[in-house]
N, C-alpha and C positions, 0 to 999 in steps of 0.2 A: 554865190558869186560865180561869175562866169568866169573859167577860167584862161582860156585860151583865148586871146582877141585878134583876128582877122581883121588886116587896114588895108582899107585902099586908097590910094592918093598917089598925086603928081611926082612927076621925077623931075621938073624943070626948079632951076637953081634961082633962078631969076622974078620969082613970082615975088608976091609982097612980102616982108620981114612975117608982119603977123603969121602968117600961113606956115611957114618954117617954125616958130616960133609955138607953134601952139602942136603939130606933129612933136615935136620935141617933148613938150611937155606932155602931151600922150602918152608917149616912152615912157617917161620917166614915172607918169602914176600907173600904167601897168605894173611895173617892175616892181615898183615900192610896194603897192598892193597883192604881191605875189602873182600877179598873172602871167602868162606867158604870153608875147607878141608874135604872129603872124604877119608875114608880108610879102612884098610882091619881090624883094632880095634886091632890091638897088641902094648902090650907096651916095647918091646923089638927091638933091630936091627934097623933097619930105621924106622919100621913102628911105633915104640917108639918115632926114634926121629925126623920124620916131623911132627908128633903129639904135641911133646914136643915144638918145635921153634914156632908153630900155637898157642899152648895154651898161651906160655908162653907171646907172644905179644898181648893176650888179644882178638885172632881167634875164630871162633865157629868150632868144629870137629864132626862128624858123625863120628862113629866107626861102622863096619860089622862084626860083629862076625858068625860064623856058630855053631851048639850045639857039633861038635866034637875038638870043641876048646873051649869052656863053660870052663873050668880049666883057662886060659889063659884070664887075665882082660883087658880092655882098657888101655891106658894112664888115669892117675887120670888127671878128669876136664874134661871127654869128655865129648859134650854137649847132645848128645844124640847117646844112644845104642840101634841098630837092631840088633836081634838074628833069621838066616836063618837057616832051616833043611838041606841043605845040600850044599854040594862048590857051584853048576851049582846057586841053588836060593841066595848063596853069592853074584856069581859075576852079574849075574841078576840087584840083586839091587844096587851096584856098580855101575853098569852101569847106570841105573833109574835115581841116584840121583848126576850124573855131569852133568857137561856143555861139559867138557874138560875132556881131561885122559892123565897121565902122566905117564909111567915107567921111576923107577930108576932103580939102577941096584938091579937085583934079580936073585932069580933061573926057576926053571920049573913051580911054582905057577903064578911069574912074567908074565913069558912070557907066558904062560896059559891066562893069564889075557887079556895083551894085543893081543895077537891074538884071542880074542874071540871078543874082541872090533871092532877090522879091517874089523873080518868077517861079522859082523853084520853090520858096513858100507858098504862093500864092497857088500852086498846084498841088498843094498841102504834103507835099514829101521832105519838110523839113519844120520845124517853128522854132527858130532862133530869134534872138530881138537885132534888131537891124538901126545904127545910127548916122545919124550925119551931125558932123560937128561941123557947128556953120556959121565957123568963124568971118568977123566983121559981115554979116550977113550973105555971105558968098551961094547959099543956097535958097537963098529965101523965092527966087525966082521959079525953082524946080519944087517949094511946097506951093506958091499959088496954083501952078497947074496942076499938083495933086488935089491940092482942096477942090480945085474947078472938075477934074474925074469924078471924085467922091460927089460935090454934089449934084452933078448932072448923071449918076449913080451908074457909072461907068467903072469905078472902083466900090469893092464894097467895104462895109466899114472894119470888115476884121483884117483886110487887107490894108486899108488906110490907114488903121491907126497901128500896125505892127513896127510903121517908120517914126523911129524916137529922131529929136532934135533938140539942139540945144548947143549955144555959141560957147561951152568952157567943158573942157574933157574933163575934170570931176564930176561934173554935173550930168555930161552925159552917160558916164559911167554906173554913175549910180542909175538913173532911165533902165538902165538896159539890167541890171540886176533886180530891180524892182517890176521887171518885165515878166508877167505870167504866161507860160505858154499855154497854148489851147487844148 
């Protein structure tokens, strides 16, 4: 089991119920399953509430904050606060301190995130399993244009298939533990 999970996902409050709704429940199967949550330390939007579901089941949470969001507190309860100088040393330690990484759905932060993870595997100085939980299909747009890399063999396949997917965080959790590394 992987123990530490790394999230990335949106800080907007206003996105669809689903997308809140299913971060939450992320939290909360971390927690229950013993693992520890990772995150980017907002208590707002999703990153509020897989926070909130992890706290609330009695989870330990790392929150990563950077000093140009110092204004911007954790989730109250989180177990412990890193404050980075700047995004690259945010996501840096993000990185550092999972097993596993997960995106939910987010914006350019998000996906900043996990493609900096990919690349860092994909230049083989790391092999951790890498998921997108893609809820009401919110990702499906950014696996067609994988598949189109892969097979215009622009990606190759141990780098393509290292991105688990899957629209329910049981389901993706379990992906990512049944994940062999190389």
């Amino acid at each position: 089991m992987k123990k530490r999970i790394t999230v990335f996902c949106g800080s907007a409050d206003d996105c669809p119920a689903a997308y809140l709704d299913a971060a939450e429940e992320l939290g909360r199967l971390i927690a229950r399953q013993g693992r520890e949550l990772v995150y980017g330390s907002g208590m707002v939007g999703l990153m509020g509430r897989v926070a909130k579901g992890a706290i609330e089941e009695g989870g330990f949470v790392v929150g990563i904050n950077v000093e140009c969001y110092r204004d911007f507190p954790p989730y109250p309860g989180t177990g412990e606060l890193l404050m980075a100088k700047t995004i690259s040393e945010r996501k840096t330690l993000l990185m550092e301190r999972g097993d596993a990484y997960i995106a939910l759905p987010g914006g350019v932060g998000t996906l900043d995130e996990l493609m900096e993870v990919w690349a860092v595997a994909q230049a083989g100085l790391m092999d951790k399993p890498m998921g997108l939980l893609n809820v009401n299909h919110y990702y499906d747009g950014l696996l067609m244009q994988l598949e189109r890399a892969y097979q215009d063999k622009l990606l190759k396949e141990k780098d393509y298939r290292r991105l688990l997917a899957a629209g329910e965080p049981g389901k993706l959790l379990e992906l990512m533990d049944q994940y062999e590394e190389s």
